[in-house]
N, C-alpha and C positions, 0 to 999 in steps of 0.2 A: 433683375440685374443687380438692383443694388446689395439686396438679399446675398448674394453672394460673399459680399465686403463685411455686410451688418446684418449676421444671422439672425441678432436679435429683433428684429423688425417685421419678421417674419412669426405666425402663428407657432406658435408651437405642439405638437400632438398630442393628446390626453396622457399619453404612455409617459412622456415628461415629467420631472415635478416641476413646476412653474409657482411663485410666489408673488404678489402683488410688488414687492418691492424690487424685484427684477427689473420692471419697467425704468428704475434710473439708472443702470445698469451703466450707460454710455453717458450719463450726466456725470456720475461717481467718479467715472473716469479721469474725466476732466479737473474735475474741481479737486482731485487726488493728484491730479499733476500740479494741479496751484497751490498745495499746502493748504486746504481749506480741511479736509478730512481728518484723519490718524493716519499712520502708516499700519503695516500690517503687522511689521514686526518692532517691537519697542525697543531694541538696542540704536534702531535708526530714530529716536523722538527727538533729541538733539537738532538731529541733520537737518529733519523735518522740518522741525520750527523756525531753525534759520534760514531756511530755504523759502517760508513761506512771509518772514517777516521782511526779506531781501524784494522779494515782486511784491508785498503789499506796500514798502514804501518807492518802490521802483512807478510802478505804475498810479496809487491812489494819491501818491501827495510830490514825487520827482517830475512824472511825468506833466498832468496839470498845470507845474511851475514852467516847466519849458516851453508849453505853449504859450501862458503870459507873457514872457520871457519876451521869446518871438515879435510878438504883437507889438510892444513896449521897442523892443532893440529894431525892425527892420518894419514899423508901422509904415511909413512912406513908398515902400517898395512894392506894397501889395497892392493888384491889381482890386475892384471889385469885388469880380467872381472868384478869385483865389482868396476873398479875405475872407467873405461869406461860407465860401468850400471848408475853411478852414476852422470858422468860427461856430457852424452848424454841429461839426463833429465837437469842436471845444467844450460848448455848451453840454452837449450829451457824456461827456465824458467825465465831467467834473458831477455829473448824476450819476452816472454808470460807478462813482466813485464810492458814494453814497448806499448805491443798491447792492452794490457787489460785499460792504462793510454789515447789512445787514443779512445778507446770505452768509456771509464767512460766520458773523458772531450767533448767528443762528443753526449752527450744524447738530448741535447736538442735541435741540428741541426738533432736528426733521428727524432725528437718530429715534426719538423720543415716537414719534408719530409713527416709522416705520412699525416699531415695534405692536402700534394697534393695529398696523396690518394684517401684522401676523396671526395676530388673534383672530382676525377676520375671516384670515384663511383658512381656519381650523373648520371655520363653518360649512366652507364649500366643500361637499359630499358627494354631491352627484354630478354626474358628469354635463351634465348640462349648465352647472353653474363654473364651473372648472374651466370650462369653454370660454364664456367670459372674460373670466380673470384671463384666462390667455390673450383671449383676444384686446382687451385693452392693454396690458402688459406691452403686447407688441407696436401698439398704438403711443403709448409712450416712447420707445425707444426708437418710434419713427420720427414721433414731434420731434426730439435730439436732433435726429439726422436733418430730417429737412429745413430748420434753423440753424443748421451747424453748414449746409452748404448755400443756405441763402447770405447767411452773415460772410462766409468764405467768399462770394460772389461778388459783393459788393465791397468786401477790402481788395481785392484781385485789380475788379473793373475800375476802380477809383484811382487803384496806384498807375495800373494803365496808362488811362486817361491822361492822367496829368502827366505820367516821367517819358510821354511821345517828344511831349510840348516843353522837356527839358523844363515842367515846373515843377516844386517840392506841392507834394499834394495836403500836405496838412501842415509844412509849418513847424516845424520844433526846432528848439535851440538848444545845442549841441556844444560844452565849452571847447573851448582849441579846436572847432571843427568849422572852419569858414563855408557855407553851404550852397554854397554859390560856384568857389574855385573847385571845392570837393564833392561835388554835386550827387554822383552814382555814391559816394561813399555814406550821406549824411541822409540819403533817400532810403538806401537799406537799413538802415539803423531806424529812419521813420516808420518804415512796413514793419520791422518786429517788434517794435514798441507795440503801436499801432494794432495788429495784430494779437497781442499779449490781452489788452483790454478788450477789443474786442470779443475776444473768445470769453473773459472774465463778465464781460456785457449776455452773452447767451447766457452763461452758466444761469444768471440771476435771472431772466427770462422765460426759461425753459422751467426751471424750478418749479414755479408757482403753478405753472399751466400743467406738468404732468400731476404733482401732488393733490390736484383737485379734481383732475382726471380719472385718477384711481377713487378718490371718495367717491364720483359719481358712476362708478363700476359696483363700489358696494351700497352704495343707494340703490342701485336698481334693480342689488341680487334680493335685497331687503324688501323691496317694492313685489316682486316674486314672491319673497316668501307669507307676505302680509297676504297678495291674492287667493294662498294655498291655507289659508287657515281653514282648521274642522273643514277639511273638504275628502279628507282619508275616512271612510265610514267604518267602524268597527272599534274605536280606539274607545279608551276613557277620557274624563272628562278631567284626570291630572295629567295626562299623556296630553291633551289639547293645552293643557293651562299653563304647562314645560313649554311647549312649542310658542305659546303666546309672550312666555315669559323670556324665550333665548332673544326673543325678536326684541325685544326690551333690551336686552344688555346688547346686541348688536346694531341698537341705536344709539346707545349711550358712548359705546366702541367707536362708531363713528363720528359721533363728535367730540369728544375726547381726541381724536385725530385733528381735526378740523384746529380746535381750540391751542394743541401743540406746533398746530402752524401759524396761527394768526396773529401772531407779532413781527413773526418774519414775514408772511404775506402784505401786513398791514402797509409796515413801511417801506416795502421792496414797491409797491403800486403807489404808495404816495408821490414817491419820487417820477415815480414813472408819468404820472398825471402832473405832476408840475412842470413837465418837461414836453410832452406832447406838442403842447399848444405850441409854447416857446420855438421849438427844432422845428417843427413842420412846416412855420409859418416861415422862419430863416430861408429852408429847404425850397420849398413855394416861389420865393422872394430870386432868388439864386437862382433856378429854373426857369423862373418867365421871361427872366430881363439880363442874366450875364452869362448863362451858360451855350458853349455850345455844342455841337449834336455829342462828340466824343466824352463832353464831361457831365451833361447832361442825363445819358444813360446812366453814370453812375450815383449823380444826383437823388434821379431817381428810383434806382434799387433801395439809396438810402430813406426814404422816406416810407417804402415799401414796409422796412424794416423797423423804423419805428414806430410804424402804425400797429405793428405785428405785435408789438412790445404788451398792447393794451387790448386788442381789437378782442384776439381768440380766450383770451383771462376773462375778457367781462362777457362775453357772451355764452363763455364755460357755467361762471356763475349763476349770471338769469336762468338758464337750464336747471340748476340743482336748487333753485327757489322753484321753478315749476314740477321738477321730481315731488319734495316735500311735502308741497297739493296733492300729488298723485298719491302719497303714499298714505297721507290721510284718507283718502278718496277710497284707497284699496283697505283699506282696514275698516271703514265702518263698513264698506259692502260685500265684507267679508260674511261666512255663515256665524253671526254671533249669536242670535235672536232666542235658540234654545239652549245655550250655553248655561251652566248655574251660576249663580251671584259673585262668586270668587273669580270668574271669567270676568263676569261683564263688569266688576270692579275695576282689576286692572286694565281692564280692556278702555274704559271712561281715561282713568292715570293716562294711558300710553299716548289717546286720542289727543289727550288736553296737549302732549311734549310734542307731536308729529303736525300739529297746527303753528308752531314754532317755527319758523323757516331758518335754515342754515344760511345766513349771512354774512359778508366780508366788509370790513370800512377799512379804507384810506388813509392812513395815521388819525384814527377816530372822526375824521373830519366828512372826507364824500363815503359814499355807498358806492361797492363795488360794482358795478352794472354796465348794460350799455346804454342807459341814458349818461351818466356820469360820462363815459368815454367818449361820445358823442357832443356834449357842449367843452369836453377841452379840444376835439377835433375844433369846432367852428372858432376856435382863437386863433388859427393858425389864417382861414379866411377873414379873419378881423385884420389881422395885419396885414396880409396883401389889401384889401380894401384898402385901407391907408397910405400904405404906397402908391398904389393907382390914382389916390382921390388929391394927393399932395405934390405928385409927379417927382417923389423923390431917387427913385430908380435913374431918371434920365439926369441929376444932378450930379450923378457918380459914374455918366456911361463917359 
């Protein structure tokens, strides 16, 4: 069904051409509508810029100020659970501020990485590896989609929720807009703000999780081709040592990828792990003791979602630490043993680099993993423990 909306998502057939970089296909999109990319055509670079520097100060440093704003001008009037509904999102936004500023100033190091894709793709010949590349390709542009309507879901369910209840569901201040008397006027102005970073919140999201996705598509064609060494009988033994040798530069290829993302990865997940704990545990807080069932549901989409932020990233990565065992694995048991000395030379070289696991840090600080994502989850139950053990919830019901 959806398939129909978002062809990309779907396989594509050998007869195709298909490129590893197609898979951000519907990310591109996006972040081409926030000024984050080029245009296509440079008479418009002008327009571009101003368009782009217009929503980076609209949303990364206007909008943030409205919601202190708020806080500061109408503190008194907030219920609890409106303050917490409101300060959950606050918190994540003034990150999302953060993460979105390292995706934008990093476009042209993912431009950079694209471009070893390409090389990558040169490799895939047979139609068995071609498959692959498709099939992640479309696995990519699904991840888009199904963060693109879970994030949708939970700005939808939220605004719901709260404009039944004739209450402003997040909170911003509006000059000359009294929010109270002009209530439907100052609530739609909240969902498109609202809305704008939110989607600017995926962009940066999605990002990280498809570009690592595709490394571990060509890790695994690599993983393949290390299993198939000297296993074609008849050939020579510089025809073997070529084969041994392209595998060599399509390790290097890929991390040369890797390395072109890892400053924007770094601190797009730094952020993200300072925040985890913080939101989930607001979110938690909000949930157990002020929400109810109507705001609730959206509460909890929200949480859904930023667990999402961290969960599928670090458990991407453990994956392509256990590929890089494999691919050591597959390479010494490969047929080297009668190889000549110019083989098992490189062959020792390549062994010593594929013992090296491809790794990610946290603005140099955590390891990206899911142990790491796992002790900032448990901050979030540190703070309700707190709550519970102080009975501060019931001092504010």
């Amino acid at each position: 069904m959806l398939s129909k909306f978002f062809p990309h998502i779907q396989e594509k057939p050998l007869s195709e051409r298909v490129q590893s970089r197609d898979a951000f296909i519907y990310l591109d999109r996006v972040m081409w509508s926030f000024g984050w990319t080029e245009p296509e055509n440079k008479r418009w670079d002008l327009h571009y810029k101003l368009w782009a520097t217009f929503l980076t100060l609209l949303v990364f440093i206007l909008l943030p100020i409205s919601v202190c704003v708020e806080y500061i001008h109408r503190f008194k009037t907030f219920s609890a659970g409106e303050f917490l509904s409101s300060i959950q999102i606050g918190v994540n936004m003034f990150g999302s501020s953060f993460k979105s500023s390292f995706t934008m100033m990093g476009h042209k190091k993912i431009q950079k990485a694209k471009m070893s894709l390409d090389k990558l793709d040169k490799r895939c010949l047979r139609d068995e590896e071609r498959s692959i590349v498709c099939r992640h390709v479309a696995l990519g542009n699904l991840c888009y989609i199904f963060y693109h309507i879970l994030y949708s879901t939970f700005l939808v369910t939220n605004f719901l929720s709260f404009i039944i209840k004739r209450i402003h569901a997040w909170r911003m201040y509006f000059p000359y807009v009294d929010s109270e008397k002009q209530f439907y006027i100052s609530s739609i102005a909240e969902v498109i703000l609202m809305g704008t970073a939110v989607f600017m919140d995926l962009c940066t999201d999605v990002c990280p999780l498809i570009s690592m996705l595709m490394a571990r598509c060509h890790i695994s064609l690599l993983k393949q081709r290390l299993r198939n060494l000297r296993s074609e009988p008849g050939r020579t033994e510089d025809e073997y040592l070529q084969e041994l040798t392209d595998c060599v530069r399509d390790h290097r290829l890929i991390l040369d990828y890797v390395d072109a993302l890892r400053s924007v990865l770094s601190g797009t997940i730094f952020v993200q792990f300072l925040l985890i704990g913080t939101v989930l545990g607001l979110s938690m807080i909000n949930l157990m003791f002020f929400s109810t069932f109507s705001t609730g549901v959206g509460t909890a989409i929200f949480m859904f979602c930023v667990s999402m932020e961290t969960f599928p990233f670090c458990y991407l990565c453990n994956m392509i630490i256990d590929d890089c065992q494999e691919m050591a694995d597959s390479l010494f048991q490969s047929d080297w043993t009668s190889a000549d000395r110019r083989y098992k030379s490189t062959l020792v070289y390549f062994l010593h680099n594929l013992q090296q696991p491809i790794t990610l840090t946290a603005g140099g600080v955590f390891p990206i993993c899911m142990q790491t994502n796992l002790t900032m989850v448990k901050l979030a139950f540190s703070v309700v423990t707190v709550v519970k053990q102080f009975n501060l919830a019931e001092k504010f019901q």
